[in-house]
C-alpha positions as CSV (number, residue, x, y, z in Angstrom):
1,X,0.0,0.0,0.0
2,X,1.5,3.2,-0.9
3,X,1.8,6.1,1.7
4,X,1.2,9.9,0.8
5,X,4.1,11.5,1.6
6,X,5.4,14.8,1.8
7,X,7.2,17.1,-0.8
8,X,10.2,18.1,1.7
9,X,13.3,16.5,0.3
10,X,14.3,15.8,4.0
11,X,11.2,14.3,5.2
12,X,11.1,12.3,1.9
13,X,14.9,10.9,2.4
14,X,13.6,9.9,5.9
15,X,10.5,7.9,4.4
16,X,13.3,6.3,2.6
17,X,15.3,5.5,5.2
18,X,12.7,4.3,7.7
19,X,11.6,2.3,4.7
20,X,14.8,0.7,4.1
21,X,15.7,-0.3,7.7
22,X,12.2,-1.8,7.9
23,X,13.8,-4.6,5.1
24,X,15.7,-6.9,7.1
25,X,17.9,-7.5,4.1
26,X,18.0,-4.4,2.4
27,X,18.7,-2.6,6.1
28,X,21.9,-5.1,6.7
29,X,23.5,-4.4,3.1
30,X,23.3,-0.7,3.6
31,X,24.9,-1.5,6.9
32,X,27.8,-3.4,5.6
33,X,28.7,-1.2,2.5
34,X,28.8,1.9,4.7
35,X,30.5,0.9,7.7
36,X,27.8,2.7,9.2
37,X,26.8,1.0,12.9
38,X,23.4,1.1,14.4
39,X,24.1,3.5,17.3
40,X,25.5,5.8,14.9
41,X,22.7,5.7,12.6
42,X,20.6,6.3,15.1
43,X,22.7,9.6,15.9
44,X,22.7,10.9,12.2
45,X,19.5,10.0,10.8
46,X,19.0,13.7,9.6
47,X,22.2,14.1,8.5
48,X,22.4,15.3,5.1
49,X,25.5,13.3,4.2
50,X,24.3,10.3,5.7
51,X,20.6,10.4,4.0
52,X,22.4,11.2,0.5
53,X,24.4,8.1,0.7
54,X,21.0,5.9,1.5
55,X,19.8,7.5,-1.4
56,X,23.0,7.0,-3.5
57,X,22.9,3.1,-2.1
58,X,19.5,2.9,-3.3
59,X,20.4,4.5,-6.3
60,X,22.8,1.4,-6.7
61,X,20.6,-1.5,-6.3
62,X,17.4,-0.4,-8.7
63,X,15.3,-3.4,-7.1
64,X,16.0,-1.6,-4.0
65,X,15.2,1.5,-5.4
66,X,12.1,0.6,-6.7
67,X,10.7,-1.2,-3.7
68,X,11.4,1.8,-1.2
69,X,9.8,3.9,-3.8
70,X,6.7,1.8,-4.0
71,X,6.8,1.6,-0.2
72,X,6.8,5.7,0.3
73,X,4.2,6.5,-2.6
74,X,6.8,8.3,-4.8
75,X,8.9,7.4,-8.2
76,X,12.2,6.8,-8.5
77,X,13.3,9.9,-10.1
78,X,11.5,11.9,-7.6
79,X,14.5,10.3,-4.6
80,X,17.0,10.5,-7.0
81,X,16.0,14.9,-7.2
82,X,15.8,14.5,-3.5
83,X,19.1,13.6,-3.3
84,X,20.1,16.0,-5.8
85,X,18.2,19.1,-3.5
86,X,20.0,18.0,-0.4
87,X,23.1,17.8,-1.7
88,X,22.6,21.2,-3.1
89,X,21.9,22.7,-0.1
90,X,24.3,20.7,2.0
């Protein structure tokens, strides 16, 4: 079931990243390839750097992609601008 989410890049990368850690698999890869531990994640969840490289990781993986997409109601190209827009304003 999609969600309606809304159009703040920042409160969309967190849909994303809420919706990646709620995969079991998909949460443990992202885990491993950034070196990133939970406690720390925990700490930066609105860090711009950190939610740019979950996008960038999704961006990686399109089946990942896709899925969290589908999960928080948006298309993929509408993350992939979010990353863009933070990363601008980072």
């Amino acid at each position: 079931m999609q969600q309606q989410t809304p159009n703040d890049p920042y409160a969309l990368a967190l849909s994303a990243l809420a919706a990646t850690l709620s995969d079991e698999r998909r949460a443990q890869r992202f885990l491993d390839l950034t070196g990133i531990e939970t406690g720390e994640l925990r700490a930066r969840a609105a860090d711009p750097g950190l939610l740019t490289a979950l996008i960038a990781f999704l961006e990686a993986h399109e089946p990942d992609l896709l899925a969290v997409c589908e999960d928080i109601g948006v298309k993929a190209e509408q993350l992939v601008a979010v990353r863009r827009q933070i990363e601008g304003g980072a």
